[in-house]
C-alpha positions, -999 to +999 in steps of 0.1 A: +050+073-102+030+104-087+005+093-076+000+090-044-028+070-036-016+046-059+013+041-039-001+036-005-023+010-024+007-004-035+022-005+000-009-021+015-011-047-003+022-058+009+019-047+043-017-062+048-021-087+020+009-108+024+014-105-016+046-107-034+062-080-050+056-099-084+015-106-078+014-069-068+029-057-099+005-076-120-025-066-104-012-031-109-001-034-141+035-025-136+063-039-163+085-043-134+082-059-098+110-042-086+092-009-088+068-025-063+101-024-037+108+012-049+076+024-038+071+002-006+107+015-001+090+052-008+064+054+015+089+037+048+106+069+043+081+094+037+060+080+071+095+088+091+088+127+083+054+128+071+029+127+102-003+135+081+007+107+057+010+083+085-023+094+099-043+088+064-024+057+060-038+042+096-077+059+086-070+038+048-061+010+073-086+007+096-112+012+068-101-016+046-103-038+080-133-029+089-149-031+055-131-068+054-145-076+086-180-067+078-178-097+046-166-123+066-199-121+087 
């Protein structure tokens, strides 16, 4: 899997959605749930090295909170 959006989607929804690995995979549409892991597994590492990545993965995050914020209200 390449791409790299899709990923951090991937790993959002278990970080912030409290999902299993199996509900994520459906919603995505992967055969396997494992590969959920692989990729949450993924991005861990890549945020160790990766500065920039961790810094559009906190601007994804505090978007998404604020946009859910806004529809509770």
């Amino acid at each position: 899997m390449k791409n790299e959006a899709r990923k951090l989607a991937i790993f959002l929804a278990y970080e912030e959605c409290d999902m299993k690995y199996k509900e994520i995979a459906e919603r995505f549409n992967l055969r396997n749930y494992g590969k959920v892991g692989w990729v949450c597994s993924g991005i861990r590492e890549m945020l160790q090295v990766d500065k920039d990545l961790m810094n559009r993965l906190e601007k994804i995050r505090g978007i998404v909170k604020r946009a859910t914020c806004q529809q509770r209200t």
